[in-house]
C-alpha positions in Angstrom: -19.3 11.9 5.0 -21.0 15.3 4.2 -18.0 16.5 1.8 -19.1 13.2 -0.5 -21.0 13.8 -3.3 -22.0 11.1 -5.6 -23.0 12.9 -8.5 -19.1 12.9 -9.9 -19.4 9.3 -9.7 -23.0 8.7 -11.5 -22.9 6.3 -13.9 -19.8 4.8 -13.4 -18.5 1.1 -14.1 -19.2 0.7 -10.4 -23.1 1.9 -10.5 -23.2 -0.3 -13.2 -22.2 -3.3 -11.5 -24.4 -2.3 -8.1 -27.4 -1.0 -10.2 -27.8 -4.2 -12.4 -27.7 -6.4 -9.3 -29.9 -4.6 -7.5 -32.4 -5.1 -10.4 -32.1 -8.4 -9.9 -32.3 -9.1 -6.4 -35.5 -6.5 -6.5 -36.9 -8.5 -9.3 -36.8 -11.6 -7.6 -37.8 -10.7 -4.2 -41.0 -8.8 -6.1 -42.2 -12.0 -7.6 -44.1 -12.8 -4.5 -47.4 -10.9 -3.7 -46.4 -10.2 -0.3 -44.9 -7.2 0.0 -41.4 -5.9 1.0 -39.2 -3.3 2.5 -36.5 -1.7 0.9 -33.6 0.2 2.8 -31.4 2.3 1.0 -28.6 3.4 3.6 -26.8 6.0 1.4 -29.5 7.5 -1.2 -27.6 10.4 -2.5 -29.5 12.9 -4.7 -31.7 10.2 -6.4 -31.7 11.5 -10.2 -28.4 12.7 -11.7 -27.7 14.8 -14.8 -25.0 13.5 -16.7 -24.4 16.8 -19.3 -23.9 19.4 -16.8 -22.8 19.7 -13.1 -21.0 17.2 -11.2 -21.1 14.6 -13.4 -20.1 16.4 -16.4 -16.8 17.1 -14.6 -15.3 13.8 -14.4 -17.5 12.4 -17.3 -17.3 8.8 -15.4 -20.6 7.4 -16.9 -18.7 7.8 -20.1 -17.2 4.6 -19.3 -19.8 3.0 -17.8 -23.5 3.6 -18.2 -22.3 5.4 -21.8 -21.1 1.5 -23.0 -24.1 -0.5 -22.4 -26.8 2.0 -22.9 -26.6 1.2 -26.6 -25.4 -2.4 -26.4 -27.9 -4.5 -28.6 -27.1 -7.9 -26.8 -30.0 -9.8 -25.0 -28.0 -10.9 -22.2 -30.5 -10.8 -19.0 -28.4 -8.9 -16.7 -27.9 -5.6 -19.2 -31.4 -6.1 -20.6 -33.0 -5.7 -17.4 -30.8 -2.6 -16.8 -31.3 -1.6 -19.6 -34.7 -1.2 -19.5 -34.6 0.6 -16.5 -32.0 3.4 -16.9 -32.6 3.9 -21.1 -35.9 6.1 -20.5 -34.2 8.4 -17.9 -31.4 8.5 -20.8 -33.7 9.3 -23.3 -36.2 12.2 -21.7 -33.7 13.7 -19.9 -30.4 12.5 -19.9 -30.3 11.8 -16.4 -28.9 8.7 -14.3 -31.3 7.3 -11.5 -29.5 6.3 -8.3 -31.0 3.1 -6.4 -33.7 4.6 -4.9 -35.0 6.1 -8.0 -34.3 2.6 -9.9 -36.3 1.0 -6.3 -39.7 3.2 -6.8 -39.4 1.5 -10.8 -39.4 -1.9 -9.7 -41.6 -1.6 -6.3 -45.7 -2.0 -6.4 -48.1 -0.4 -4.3 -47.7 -3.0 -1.4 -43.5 -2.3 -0.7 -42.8 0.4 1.6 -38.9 2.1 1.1 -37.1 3.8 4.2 -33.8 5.7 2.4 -31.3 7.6 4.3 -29.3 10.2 3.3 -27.0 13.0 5.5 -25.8 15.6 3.5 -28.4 18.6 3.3 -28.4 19.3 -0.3 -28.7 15.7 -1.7 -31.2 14.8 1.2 -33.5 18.1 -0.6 -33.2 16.9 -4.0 -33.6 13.7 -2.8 -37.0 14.5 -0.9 -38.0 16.1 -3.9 -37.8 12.9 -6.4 -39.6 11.0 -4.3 -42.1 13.2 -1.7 -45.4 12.7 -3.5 -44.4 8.9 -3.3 -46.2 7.6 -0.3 -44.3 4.1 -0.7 -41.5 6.1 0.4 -40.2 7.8 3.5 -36.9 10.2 3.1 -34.6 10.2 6.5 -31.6 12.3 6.8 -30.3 10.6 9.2 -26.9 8.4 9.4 -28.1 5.0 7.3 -25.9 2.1 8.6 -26.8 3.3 11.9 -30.9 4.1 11.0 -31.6 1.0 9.2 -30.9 -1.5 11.9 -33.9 0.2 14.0 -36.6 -0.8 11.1 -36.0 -4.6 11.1 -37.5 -7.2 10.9 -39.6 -5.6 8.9 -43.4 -6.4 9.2 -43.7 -8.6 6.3 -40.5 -10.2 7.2 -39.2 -9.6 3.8 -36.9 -7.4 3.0 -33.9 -5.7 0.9 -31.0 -3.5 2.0 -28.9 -2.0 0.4 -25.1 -0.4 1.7 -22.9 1.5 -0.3 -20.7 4.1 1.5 -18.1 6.0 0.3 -15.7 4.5 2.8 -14.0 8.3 2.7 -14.1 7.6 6.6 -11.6 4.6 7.4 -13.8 3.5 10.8 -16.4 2.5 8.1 -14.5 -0.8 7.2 -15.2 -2.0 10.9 -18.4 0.0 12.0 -19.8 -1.4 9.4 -19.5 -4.8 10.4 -20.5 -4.1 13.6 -24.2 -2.3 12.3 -24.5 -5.3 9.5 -23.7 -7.6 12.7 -26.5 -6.0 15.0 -29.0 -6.3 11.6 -28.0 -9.8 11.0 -29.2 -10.7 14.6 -32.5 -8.7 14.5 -33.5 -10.4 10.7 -31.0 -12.6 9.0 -33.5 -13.6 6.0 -33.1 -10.0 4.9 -31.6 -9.7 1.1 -28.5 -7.4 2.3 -26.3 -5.9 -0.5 -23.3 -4.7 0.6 -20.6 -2.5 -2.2 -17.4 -1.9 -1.4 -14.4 -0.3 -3.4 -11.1 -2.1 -4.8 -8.1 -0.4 -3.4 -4.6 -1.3 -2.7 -5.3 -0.2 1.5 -5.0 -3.4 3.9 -8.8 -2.3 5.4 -10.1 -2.3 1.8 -8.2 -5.4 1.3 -9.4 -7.6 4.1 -12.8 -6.0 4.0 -15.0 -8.3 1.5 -13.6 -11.6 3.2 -14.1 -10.0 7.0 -17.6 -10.0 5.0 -18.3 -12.8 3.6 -17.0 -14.7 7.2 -19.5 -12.5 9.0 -22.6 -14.2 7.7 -22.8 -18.3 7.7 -26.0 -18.5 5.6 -26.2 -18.1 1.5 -24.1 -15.1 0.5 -21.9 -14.4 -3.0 -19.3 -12.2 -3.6 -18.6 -10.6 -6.9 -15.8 -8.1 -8.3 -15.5 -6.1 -11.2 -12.1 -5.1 -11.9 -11.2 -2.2 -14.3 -8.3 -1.2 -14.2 -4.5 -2.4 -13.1 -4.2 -2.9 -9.3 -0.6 -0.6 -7.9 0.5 -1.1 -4.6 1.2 2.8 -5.0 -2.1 4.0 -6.9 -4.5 5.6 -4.2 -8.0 5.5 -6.6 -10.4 2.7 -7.1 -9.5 0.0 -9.6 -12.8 -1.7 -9.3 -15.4 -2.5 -7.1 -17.4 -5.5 -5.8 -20.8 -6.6 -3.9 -21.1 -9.0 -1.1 -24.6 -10.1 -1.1 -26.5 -12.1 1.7 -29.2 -14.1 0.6 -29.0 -13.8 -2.8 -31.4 -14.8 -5.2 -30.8 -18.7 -6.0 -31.1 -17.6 -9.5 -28.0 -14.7 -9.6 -25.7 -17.3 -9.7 -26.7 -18.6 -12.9 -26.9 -15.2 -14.3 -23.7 -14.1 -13.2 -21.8 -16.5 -14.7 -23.5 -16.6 -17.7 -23.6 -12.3 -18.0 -20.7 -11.1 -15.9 -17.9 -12.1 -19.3 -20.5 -10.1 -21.7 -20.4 -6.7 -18.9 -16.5 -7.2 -18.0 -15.8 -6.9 -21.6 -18.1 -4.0 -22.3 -16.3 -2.0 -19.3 -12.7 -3.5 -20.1 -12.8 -5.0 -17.2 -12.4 -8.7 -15.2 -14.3 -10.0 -12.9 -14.5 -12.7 -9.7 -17.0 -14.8 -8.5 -17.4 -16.4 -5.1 -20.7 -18.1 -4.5 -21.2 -19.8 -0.8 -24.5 -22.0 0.5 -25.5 -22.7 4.0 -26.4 -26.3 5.0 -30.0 -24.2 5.6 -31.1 -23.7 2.2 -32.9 -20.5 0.7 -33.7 -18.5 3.4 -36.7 -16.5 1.5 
């Protein structure tokens, strides 16, 4: 949707959650020397400044990346992000979006397709990342582009999918892209974010989800504030993710109490296996 920007969001409890998984999942799939491909189907602007702008107006981060920037705890999941998004903090106070926090964890051998439709973010996008020939900037529409690149050579590979479901055909074209993916390279690491809201789409959408795929997949919520059959915002978010690594499960239920409490949040776990095994 080209009225959506994310920079009022950056930062947020949500980007949080999405941001520290993503670390994971890239962290795991980058152990192997073979490389990988990364798809990113909704880039945004790629670095965000969090004292002026957009994201000034809302001050969102406040009450997410602004709570575990300085948390001292060792806890895996918030170290690794941590160590990540404290250096943009520190030279610049900026926020790196996931294909910022992508070219961090990527080597020389991973090659990154992200998308991105609206004409200023898709610029300043381009700009982060041109000289990076890892990288190749497309503003094009994402759920749509991405399908077109697998399998990917290496047959390894990471996507991620995080509308803003401001569009309510998203819930169900969606499915239908993940679907057509799923067909063409089901050992794929897909990451798919959706919001928490009190709509029957939104509702049914992270179950239509997790029924879509029959192989490993996990779904995990982070609730932060109360849910109202009335209130029309976000009162959390959550990740199904197919393919995880076998380790996240581990990490998640040992981390997920420590980041729920930093956020003032709760959160939901739902791990499933296939009778296959680990796909990777």
């Amino acid at each position: 949707m080209l009225s959506y920007r994310h920079a009022f969001h950056a930062g947020n409890a949500a980007d949080v959650l999405k941001h520290a998984i993503l670390i994971q999942c890239l962290d795991y799939i980058g152990q192997k020397e073979k490389g990988y491909m990364y798809a990113d189907t909704h880039s945004g602007a790629g670095l965000y400044h969090l004292s002026e702008g957009y994201a000034a107006q809302n001050g969102e981060w406040l009450s997410g990346a602004g709570r575990v920037i300085d948390e001292t705890s060792e806890v895996w999941l918030l170290h690794r992000y941590r160590e990540i998004i404290i250096p943009f903090w520190q030279n610049s106070k900026t926020y790196p979006g996931s294909s910022i926090i992508a070219a961090r964890l990527m080597r020389p051998q991973d090659k990154a397709y992200c998308f991105e439709l609206h004409p200023r973010d898709f610029e300043l996008l381009h700009a982060e990342l041109e000289n990076d020939r890892r990288f190749k900037i497309i503003k094009a529409d994402g759920p749509k582009g991405f399908v077109s690149l697998l399998p990917p050579p290496a047959r390894r590979g990471c996507i991620l999918i995080d509308p803003s479901y401001e569009i309510k055909s998203d819930y169900i074209d969606l499915q239908k892209h993940i679907a057509a993916a799923l067909k063409r390279f089901s050992a794929g690491t897909y990451i798919i974010w959706y919001p928490l809201l009190a709509r029957p789409d939104a509702l049914s959408f992270p179950v239509s989800l997790m029924n879509l795929y029959q192989g490993n997949r996990c779904r995990i919520e982070l609730q932060f504030s109360e849910k109202s059959p009335e209130e029309r915002g976000m009162y959390g978010c959550g990740l199904v993710i197919y393919n995880p690594p076998w380790i996240l499960q581990s990490v998640l239920e040992q981390d997920m109490p420590a980041l729920a409490g930093l956020l003032n949040g709760t959160w939901f776990l739902e791990w499933e296996e296939s009778a296959r095994g680990d796909t990777d």
